[in-house]
N, C-alpha and C positions, 0 to 999 in steps of 0.2 A: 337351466342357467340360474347363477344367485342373483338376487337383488344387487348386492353390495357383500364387496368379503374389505374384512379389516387384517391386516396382516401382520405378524411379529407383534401383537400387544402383548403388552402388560397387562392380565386379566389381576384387578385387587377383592377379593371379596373377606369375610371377616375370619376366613381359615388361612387364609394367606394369598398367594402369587402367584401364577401360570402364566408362564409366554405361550402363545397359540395365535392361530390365525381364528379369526367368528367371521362366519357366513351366514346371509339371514335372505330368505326369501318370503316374500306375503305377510309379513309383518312379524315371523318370527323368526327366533335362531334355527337355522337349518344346521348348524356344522359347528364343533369345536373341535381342533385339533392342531395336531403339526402343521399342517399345510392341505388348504382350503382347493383340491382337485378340481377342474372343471371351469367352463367358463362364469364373468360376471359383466353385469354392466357397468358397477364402477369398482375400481379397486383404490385400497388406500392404504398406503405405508405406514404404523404404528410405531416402528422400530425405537426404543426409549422413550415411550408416552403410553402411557395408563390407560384401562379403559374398566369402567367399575357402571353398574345397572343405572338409568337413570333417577335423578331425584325423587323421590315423592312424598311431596308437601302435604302434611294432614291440614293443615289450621288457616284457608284462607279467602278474605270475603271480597267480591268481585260483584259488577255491577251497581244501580241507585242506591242508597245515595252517594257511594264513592266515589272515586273519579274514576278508576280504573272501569271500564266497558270491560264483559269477558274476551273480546278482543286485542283491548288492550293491555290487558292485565297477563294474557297467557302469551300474546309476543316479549313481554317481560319474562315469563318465567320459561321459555324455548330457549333465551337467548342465555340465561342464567343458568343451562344445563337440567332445568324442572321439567321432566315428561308427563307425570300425573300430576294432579292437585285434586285435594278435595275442598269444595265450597262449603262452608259452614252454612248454621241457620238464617243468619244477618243477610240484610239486605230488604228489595223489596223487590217483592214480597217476601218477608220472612218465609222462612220451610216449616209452617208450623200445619198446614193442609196439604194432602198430596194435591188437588190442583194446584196449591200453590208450588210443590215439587213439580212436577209436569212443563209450568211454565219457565220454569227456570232452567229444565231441562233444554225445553226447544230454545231457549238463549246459546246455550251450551252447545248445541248440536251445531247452530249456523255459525257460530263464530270462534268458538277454543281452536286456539291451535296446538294443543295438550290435551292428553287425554285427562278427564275429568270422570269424580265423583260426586255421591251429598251426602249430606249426614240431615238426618231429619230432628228438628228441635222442639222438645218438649213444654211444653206448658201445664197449669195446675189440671187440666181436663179435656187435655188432647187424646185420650190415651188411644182409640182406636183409629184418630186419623194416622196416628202414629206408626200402628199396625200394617194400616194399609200403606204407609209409603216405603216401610222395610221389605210389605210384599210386592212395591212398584221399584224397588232397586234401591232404596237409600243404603246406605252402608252402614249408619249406627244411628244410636238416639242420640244428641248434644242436648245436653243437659246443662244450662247455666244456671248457678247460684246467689249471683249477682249480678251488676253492672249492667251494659246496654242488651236488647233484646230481652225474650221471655225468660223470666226467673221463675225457679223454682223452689219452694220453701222446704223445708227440712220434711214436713208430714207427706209434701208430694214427691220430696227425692223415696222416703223407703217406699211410697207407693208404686215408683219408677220400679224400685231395686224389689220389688213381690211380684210384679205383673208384666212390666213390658220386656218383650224378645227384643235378642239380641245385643251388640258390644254398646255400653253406655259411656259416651266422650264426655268427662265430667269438666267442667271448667269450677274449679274451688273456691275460687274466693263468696265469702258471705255478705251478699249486699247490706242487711240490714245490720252491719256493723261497721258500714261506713259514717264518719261524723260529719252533719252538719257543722262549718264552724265561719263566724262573723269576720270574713276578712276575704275579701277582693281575690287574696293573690296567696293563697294559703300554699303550701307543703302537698302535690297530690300523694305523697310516700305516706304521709299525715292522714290527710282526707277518706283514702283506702288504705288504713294500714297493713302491715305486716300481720295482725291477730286474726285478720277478717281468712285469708287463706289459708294460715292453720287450721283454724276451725274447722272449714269445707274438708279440709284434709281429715281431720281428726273425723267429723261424721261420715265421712269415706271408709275409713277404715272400719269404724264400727259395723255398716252395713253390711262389709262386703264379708265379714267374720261369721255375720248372722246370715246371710245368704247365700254364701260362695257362688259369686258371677261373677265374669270376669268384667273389668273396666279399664277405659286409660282416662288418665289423670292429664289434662292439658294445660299448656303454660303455667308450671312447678316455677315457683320464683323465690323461695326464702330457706334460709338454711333449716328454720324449724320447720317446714314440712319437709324436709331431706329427713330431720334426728325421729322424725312420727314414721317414714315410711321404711329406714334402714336397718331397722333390725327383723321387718317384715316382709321385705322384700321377696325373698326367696320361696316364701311359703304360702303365699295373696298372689290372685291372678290378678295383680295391677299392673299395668301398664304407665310408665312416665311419659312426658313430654317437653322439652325448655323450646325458649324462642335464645335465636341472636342478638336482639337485644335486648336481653334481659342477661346474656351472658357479654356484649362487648360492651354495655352501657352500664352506667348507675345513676344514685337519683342525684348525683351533684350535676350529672351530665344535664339532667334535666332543668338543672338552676340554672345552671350556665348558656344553654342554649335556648328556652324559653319553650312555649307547650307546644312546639311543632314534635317535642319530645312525649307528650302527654298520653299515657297507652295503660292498657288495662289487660292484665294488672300492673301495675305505675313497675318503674323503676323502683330498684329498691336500693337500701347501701351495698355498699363495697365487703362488707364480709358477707351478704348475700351472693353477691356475685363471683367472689371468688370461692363459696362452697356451692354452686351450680358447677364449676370445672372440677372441682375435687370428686365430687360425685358423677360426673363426665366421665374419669379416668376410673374409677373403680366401678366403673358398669352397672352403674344405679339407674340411670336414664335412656331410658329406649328408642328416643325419638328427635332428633332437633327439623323443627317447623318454623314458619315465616310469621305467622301470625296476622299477614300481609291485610294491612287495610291502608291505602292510598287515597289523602285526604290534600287538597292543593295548598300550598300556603296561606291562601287569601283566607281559606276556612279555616287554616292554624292560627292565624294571625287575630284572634281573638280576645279578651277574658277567660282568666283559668274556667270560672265556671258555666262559658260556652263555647270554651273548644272543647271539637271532638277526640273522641278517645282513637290511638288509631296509629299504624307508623307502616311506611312503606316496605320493602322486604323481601321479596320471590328471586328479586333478581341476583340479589347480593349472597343468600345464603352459601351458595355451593364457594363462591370467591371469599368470604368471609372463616368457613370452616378447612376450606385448604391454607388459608395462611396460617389458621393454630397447628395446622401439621407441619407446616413451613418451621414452624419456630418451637415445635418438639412438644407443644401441648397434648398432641393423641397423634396417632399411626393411621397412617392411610384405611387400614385393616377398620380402625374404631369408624373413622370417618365413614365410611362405606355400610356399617353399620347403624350409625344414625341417621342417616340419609336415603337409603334406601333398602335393605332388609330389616330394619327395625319394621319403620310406617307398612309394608308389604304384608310380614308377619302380625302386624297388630288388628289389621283390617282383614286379614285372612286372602290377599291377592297374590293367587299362589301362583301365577304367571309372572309377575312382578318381582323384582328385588334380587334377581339371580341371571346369570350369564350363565346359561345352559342350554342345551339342546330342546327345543320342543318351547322355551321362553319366550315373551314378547319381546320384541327386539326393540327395545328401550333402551340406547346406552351413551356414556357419554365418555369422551377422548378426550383426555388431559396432560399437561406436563407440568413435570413438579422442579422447584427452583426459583424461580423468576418468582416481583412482583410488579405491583401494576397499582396504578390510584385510583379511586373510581373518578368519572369524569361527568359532568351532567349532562355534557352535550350526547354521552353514551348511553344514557337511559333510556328505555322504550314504555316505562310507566305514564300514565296520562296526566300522575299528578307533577310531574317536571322536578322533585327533589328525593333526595336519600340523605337518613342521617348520618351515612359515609360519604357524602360527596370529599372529596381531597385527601382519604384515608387508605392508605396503602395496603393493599390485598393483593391476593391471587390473581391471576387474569382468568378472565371469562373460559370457559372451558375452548377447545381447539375444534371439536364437534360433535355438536348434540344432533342422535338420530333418535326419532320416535314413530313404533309402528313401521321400525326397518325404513324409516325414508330418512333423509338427509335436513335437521329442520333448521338449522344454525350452525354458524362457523366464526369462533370466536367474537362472540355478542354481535352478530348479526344474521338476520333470518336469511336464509335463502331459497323459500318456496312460499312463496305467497295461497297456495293449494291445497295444501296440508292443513288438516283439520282432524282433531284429535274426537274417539272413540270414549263413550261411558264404560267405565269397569265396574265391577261383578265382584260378589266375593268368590271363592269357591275354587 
């Protein structure tokens, strides 16, 4: 008997479109075909609604000092259609020790209701706790070059890029090319400029020339690192990455609305942001990620130079990147591609990212058409805002299932039981 058969979908994936029935038993797909033979315990009629692998978030930081609990944070991303997520270095305890990997696991274990990964983050002379937590299950190094958490100076990145195993998750921008500057309420597009992530880019590429390993490049925000990395693209095992709001936002947003906008890497202007979608459309960018750090108002509600960096996100992605298909910005096909075979492919989780026979039965049932405004009263993040509240998007997916169980139905959970599984590369 199946777990659950879906019937008459829409299967979208980035080769195109199949109608088929998907059966899934013990948390994987048991069946793709015409028609799902056999008994099930539930069945559900697909008949003109989509069903494409579900989300998986590389870029997001959950627990102290956030507001987001991993509890709270992944009934946010359940209801947002996100079945995986990976947790960056940030937080506390930083993942810069595998006990400190360890502990953040057993967080993860009791309370995700998404399946979850780590990435382990480097510092100037971590290097073989680092080892050890690749060999405890991390999924890559993160490597920041600036900004909050451990940084890494240009002598310790090629040390990175000579010695430590496995995928290195770069974050680009160059702290020490941020400017001090004498004013209360300064420009943060100013403060971190535009140069500081070129640069990370520009010594990205250098190493990776000198060393050929593969890396992905996270949260990409200016069109000068697009002109540094497009005519190499094809030839550099690099990987991209953008956030949503760096692609639905700019830095007048951030004038306008004040530092509850305030995120790293900042806003940037408006021909930044519209050659992050130009390079969207021509297949330059592998990934779109949440970047998700949920900070409550009262902690935004600061001085520029003691709010945190930081913008809510998990929940909105998948409703934010179906309405740029709503309005002909990229194809279902693209979408499905940065959401969920790209991040799959980039981590090497080859059970992930694919509706196929023998797959985790990760997947999420949509329809396309309609839209819908975010609401506040609809959020399930702990920090209580989104910088889309009253902004018309997609609706919430119709139902996210993960690990073949039933875990949401249009932005609402319906299995308080369900507790999501650590992924593996391989």
């Amino acid at each position: 008997m199946y777990d659950l058969v879906i019937e008459d979908a829409t299967i979208v994936s980035s080769k195109g479109r199949l109608v088929a029935d998907i059966a899934t038993k013990g948390g994987t797909i048991a069946y793709v075909g015409p028609r799902a033979r056999g008994r099930a315990k539930h069945k559900i009629s697909a008949i003109g609604k989509f069903l494409m692998p579900g989300v998986i978030d590389l870029n997001v930081q959950l627990g102290s000092p956030f507001a987001d609990t991993w509890e709270t944070g992944t009934q946010a991303a359940a209801a947002g259609g996100v079945t995986t997520l990976i947790a960056t270095g940030l937080g506390e305890p930083c993942t810069v020790t595998r006990r400190a990997l360890r502990k953040r696991r057993k967080e993860a274990k009791a309370e995700s209701r998404v399946n979850f990964g780590f990435f382990a983050a480097a510092t100037s002379d971590n290097g073989q706790e680092l080892e050890a937590m690749l060999t405890d299950g991390a999924l890559a190094v993160e490597v920041r070059l600036g900004g909050d958490g451990p940084v890494v100076d240009h002598e310790g990145l090629r040390a990175l890029f000579a010695n430590a195993p496995g995928l290195l998750a770069i974050y680009p921008e160059v702290g020490d090319m941020a400017l001090t500057i004498d004013d209360p309420e300064p420009g943060h597009n100013v403060v971190r400029p535009p140069e500081a992530s070129e640069e990370g880019v520009r010594r990205i590429i250098e190493l990776v020339k000198q060393y050929n390993r593969r890396v992905h490049v996270c949260n990409l925000t200016t069109a000068a690192e697009l002109h540094l990395l497009d005519p190499l693209k094809a030839d550099l095992p690099i990987s991209v990455g953008v956030t949503p709001h760096h692609m639905f936002m700019n830095a007048e947003s951030h004038t306008k609305l004040g530092h509850k906008l305030k995120c790293e890497p900042p806003l940037r202007d408006e021909m930044d942001r519209r050659s992050l979608w130009t390079a969207l459309k021509r297949h330059r960018i592998d990934a779109v990620s949440s970047n998700h750090r949920a900070w409550t108002l009262e902690q935004k509600a600061v001085g520029y130079w003691d709010a945190p960096n930081g913008i809510p996100g998990i929940e909105s992605t998948f409703s934010l990147m179906m309405f740029a298909v709503h309005h002909g910005r990229i194809g279902l096909e693209r979408m499905v591609e940065l959401l969920s075979e790209g991040p799959a492919a980039i981590l090497g989780l080859k059970s992930k990212g694919r509706i196929e026979k023998g797959a985790d039965a990760d997947l999420v049932l949509f329809s396309e058409g309609t839209l819908d405004r975010i609401d506040k009263g609809h959020l399930h993040s702990a920090c209580g805002w989104s910088p889309y509240i009253g902004r018309e998007v997609s609706p919430r997916p119709d139902l996210v299932v993960m690990n073949g169980r039933i875990a949401a139905m249009k932005g609402e959970l319906t299995d308080d039981t369900i507790r999501g599984t650590e992924v593996k590369a391989g």
